[in-house]
C-alpha positions as semicolon CSV with decimal commas, in nm:
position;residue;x (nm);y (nm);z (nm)
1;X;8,087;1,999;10,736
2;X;8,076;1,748;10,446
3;X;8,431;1,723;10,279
4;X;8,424;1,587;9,884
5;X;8,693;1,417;9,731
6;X;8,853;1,546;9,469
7;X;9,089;1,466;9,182
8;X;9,392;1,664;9,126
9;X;9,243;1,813;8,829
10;X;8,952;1,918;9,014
11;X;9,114;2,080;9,276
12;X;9,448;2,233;9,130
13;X;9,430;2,544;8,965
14;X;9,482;2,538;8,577
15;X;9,820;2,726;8,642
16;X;9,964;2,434;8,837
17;X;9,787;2,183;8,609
18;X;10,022;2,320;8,306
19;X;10,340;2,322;8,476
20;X;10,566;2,043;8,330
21;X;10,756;1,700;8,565
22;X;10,828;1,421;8,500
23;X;10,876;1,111;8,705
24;X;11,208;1,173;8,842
25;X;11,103;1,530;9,003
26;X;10,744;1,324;9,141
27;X;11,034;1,024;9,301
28;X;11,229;1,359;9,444
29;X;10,975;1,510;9,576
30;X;10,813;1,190;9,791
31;X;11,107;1,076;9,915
32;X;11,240;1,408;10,016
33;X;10,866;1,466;10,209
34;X;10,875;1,171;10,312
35;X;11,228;1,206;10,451
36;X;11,081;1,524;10,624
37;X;10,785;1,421;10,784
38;X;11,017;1,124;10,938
39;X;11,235;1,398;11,103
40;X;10,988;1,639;11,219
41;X;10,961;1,609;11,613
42;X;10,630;1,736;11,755
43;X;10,776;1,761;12,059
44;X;11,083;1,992;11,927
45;X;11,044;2,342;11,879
46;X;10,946;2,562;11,518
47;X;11,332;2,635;11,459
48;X;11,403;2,305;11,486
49;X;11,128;2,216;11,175
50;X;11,275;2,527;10,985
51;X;11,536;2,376;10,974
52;X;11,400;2,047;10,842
53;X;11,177;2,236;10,570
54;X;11,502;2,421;10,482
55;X;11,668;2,102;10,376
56;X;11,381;1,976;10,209
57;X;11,306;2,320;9,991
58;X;11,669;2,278;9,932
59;X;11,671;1,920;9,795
60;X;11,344;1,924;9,602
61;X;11,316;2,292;9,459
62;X;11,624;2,464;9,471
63;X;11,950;2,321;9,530
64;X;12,077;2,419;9,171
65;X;11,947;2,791;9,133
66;X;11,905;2,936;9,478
67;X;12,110;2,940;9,834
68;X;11,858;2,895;10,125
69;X;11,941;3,031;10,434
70;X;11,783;3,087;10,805
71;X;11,780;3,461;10,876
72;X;11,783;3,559;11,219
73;X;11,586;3,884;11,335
74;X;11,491;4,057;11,611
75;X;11,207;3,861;11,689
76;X;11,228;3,524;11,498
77;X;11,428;3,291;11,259
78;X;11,282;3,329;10,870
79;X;11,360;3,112;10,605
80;X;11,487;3,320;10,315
81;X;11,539;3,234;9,958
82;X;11,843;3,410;9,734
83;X;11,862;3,343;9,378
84;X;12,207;3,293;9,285
């Protein structure tokens, strides 16, 4: 398989292309995932990285609108997100 580089514009679809940042969302954003890829364990288990992309969707997306929560189930933990 050949891969190709692309640019972002090349590879993001228009929609995300017209969505609006600025610089302090981009600073957000890589230090939070940088702050989560730090605290990820491979050797821990997938509950254990829920919980680590919980804090992150939390910090970067939607600590002022929505409450994110773990929701526990019959068979397996699911990350849920309320508005609120």
């Amino acid at each position: 398989m050949l891969l190709k580089s692309l640019t972002p514009t090349e590879s993001l679809e228009k929609v995300y292309r017209l969505q609006s940042g600025n610089r302090e969302q981009i600073d957000r954003f890589k230090v939070n995932f940088t702050t989560l890829l730090n605290r990820i364990n491979e050797q821990e288990s997938e509950e254990n990285v829920k919980g680590h992309l919980m804090d992150f969707l939390k910090e970067v997306y939607y600590k002022d609108s929505y409450l994110i929560c773990a929701l526990y189930g019959l068979t397996d933990e699911e990350i849920a997100i309320v508005e609120g």
